[in-house]
C-alpha positions as CSV (number, residue, x, y, z in Angstrom):
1,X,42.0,77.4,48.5
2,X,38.8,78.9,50.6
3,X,39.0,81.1,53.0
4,X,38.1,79.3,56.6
5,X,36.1,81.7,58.8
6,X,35.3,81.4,62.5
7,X,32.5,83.4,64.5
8,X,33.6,83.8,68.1
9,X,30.6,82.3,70.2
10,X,32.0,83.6,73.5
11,X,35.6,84.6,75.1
12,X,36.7,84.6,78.6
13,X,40.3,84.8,80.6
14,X,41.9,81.9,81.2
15,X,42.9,80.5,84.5
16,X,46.2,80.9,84.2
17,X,47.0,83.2,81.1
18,X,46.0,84.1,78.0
19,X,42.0,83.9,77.0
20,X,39.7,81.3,75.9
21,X,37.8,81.7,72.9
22,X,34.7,79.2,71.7
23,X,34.8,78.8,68.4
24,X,31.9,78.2,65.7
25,X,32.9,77.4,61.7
26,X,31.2,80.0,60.2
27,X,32.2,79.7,56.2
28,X,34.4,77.2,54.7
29,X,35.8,73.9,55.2
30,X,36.7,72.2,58.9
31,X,40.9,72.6,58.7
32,X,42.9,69.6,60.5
33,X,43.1,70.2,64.5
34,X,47.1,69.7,63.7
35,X,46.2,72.9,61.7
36,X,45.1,74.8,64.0
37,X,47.6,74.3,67.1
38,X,50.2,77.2,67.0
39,X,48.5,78.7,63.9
40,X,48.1,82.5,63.9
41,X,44.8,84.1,64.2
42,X,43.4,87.5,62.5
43,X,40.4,88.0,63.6
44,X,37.9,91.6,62.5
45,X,35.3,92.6,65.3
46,X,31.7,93.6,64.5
47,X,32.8,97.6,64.8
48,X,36.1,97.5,62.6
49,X,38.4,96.5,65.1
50,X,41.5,94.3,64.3
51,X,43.1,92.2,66.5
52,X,45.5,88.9,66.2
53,X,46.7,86.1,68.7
54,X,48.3,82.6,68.7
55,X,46.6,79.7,69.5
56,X,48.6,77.8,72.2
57,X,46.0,75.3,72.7
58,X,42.7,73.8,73.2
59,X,40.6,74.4,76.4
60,X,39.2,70.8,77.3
61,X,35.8,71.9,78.7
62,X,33.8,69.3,77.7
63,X,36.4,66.8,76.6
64,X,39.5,66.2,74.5
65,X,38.9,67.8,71.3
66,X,39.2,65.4,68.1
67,X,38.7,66.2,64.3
68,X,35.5,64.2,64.0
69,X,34.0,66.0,66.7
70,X,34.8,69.4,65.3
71,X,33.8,67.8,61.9
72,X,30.4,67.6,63.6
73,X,29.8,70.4,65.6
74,X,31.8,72.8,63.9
75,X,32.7,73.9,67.4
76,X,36.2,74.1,69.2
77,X,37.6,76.0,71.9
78,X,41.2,77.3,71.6
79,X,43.6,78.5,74.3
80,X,44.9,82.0,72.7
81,X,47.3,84.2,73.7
82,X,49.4,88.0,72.5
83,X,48.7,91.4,73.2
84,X,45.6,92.2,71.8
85,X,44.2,88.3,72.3
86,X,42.3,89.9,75.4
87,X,40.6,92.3,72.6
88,X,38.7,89.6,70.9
89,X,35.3,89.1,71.8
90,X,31.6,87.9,70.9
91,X,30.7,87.8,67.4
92,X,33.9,88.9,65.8
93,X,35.6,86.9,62.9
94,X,38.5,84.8,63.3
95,X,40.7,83.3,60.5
96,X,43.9,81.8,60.5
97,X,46.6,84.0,58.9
């Protein structure tokens, strides 16, 4: 099975908890949105840095998120939250553990 990579297009704090993190595929095959709610997230910033979080959910910015959509785009943004979640920032990697 391949490896499904994200880049992290831009992050931000979310209104009420956790962070926000847009999303771009960046190697691999879109997974199934199903997949992605609650999944676990490692994700390897541009200097070495490690970091992981949990996706709680999707931020609805510019509507409700659907597979064809992502299929599309190859863009998503994902409600994320843990200790280091506020760690992960522009052009670091994200896949799901």
């Amino acid at each position: 099975m391949a490896t499904t990579r994200f880049r992290v297009l831009d992050a931000m704090p979310a209104p009420h908890g956790g962070h926000i993190l847009r999303l771009r595929l960046h190697e691999g095959d879109p997974p199934p949105l199903r997949t992605l709610r609650n999944a676990r997230l490692t994700a390897s910033g541009p200097d070495g840095d490690t970091a992981e979080a949990e996706v709680s959910g999707f931020a609805v910015f510019g509507g409700k998120p659907s597979a064809d959509r992502f299929a599309r785009s190859g863009r998503i943004d994902v409600h994320v939250t843990g200790a280091d979640a506020g760690t992960i920032g522009l052009r670091w990697n994200v896949e799901i553990a």
